[in-house]
C-alpha positions as a Markdown table, in Angstrom:
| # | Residue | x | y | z |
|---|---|---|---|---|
| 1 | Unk | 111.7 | 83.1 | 111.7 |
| 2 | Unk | 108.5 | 82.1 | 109.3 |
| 3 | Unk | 106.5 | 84.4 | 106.9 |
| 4 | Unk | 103.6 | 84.1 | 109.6 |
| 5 | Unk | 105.4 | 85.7 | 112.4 |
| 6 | Unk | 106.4 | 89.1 | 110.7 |
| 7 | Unk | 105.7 | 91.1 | 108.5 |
| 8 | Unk | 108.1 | 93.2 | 106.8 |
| 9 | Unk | 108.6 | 96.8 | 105.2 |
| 10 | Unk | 111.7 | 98.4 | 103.9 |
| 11 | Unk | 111.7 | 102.4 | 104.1 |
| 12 | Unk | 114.4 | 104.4 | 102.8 |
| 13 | Unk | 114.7 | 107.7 | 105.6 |
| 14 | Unk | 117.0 | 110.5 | 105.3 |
| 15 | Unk | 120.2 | 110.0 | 106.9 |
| 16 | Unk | 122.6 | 112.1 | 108.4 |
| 17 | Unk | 124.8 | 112.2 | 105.6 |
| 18 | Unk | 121.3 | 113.7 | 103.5 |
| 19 | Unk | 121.5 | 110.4 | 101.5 |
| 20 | Unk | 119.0 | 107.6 | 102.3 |
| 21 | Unk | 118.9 | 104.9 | 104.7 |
| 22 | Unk | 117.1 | 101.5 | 104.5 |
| 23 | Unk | 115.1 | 100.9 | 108.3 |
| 24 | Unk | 113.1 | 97.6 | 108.5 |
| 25 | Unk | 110.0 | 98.1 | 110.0 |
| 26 | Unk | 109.2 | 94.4 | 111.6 |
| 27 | Unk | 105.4 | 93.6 | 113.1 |
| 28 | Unk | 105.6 | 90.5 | 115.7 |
| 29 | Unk | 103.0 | 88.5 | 116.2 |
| 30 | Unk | 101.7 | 87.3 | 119.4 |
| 31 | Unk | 104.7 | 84.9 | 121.1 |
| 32 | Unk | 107.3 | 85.8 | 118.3 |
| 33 | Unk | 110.4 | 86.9 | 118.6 |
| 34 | Unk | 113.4 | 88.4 | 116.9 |
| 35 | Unk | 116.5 | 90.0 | 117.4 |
| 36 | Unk | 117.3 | 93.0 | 115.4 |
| 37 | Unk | 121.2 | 91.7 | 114.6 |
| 38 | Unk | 120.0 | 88.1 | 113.6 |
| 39 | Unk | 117.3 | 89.8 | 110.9 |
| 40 | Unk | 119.8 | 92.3 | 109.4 |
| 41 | Unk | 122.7 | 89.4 | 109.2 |
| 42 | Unk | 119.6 | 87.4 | 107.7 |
| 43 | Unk | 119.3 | 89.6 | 105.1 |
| 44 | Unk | 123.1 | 90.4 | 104.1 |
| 45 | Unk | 123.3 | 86.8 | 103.3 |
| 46 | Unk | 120.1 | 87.1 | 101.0 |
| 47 | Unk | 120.1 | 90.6 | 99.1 |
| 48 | Unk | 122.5 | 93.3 | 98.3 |
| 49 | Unk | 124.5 | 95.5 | 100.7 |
| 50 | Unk | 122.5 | 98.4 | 99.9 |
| 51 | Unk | 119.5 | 97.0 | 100.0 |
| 52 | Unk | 120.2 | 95.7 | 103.9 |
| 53 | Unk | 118.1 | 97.6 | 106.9 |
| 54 | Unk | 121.0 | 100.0 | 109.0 |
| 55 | Unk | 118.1 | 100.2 | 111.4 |
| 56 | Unk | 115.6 | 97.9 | 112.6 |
| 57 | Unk | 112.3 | 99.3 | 114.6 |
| 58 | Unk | 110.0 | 96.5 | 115.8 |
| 59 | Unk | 106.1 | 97.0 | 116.0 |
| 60 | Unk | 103.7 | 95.2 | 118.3 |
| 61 | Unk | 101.0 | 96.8 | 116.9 |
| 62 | Unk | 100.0 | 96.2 | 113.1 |
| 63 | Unk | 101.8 | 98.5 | 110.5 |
| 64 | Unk | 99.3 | 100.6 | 109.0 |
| 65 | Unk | 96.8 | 99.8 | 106.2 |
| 66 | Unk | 94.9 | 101.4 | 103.1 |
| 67 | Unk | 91.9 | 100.7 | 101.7 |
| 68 | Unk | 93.0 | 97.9 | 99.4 |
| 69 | Unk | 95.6 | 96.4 | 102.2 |
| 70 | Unk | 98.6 | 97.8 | 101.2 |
| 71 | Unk | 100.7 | 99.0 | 103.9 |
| 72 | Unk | 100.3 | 102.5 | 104.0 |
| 73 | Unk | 104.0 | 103.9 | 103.4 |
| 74 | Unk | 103.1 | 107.9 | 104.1 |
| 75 | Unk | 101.3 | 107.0 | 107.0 |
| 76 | Unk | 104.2 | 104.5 | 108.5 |
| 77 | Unk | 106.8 | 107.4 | 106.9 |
| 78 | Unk | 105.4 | 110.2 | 108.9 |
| 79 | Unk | 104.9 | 108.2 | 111.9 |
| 80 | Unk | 108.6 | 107.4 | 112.3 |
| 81 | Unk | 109.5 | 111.3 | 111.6 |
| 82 | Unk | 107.1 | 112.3 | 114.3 |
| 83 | Unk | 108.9 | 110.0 | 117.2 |
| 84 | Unk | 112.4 | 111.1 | 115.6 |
| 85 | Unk | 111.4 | 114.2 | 116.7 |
């Protein structure tokens, strides 16, 4: 897995418990791939528990943009609520 092939957002959504749940949205590049259990075991070797993704949604399409290239949290945010629903 390489910087290039992915790029990476953590979003905290409301869980079931009403407290909040890290989900890692991941955008593939063309050819890449990557299994969801392999980038969340990644990660609990490198940050802290609670910081590690209990969900994993995998994009082929680019994550969403604002003017200044940020990725566009409210936009990605609602987007996720809307196919929750």
């Amino acid at each position: 897995m390489t910087q290039e092939s992915l790029v990476r957002r953590g979003q905290n959504v409301t869980g079931r418990r009403r407290c909040e749940e890290v989900r890692a949205v991941v955008f593939l590049t063309d050819g890449s791939r990557i299994d969801p259990t392999d980038l969340v075991e990644h990660c609990r070797g490198l940050i802290g528990g609670y910081k590690v993704p209990k969900m994993v949604d995998i994009l082929y399409e680019p994550l969403p943009r604002s003017g200044t290239g940020k990725i566009a949290k409210v936009l990605l945010r609602e987007s996720h609520l809307q196919r929750a629903l």
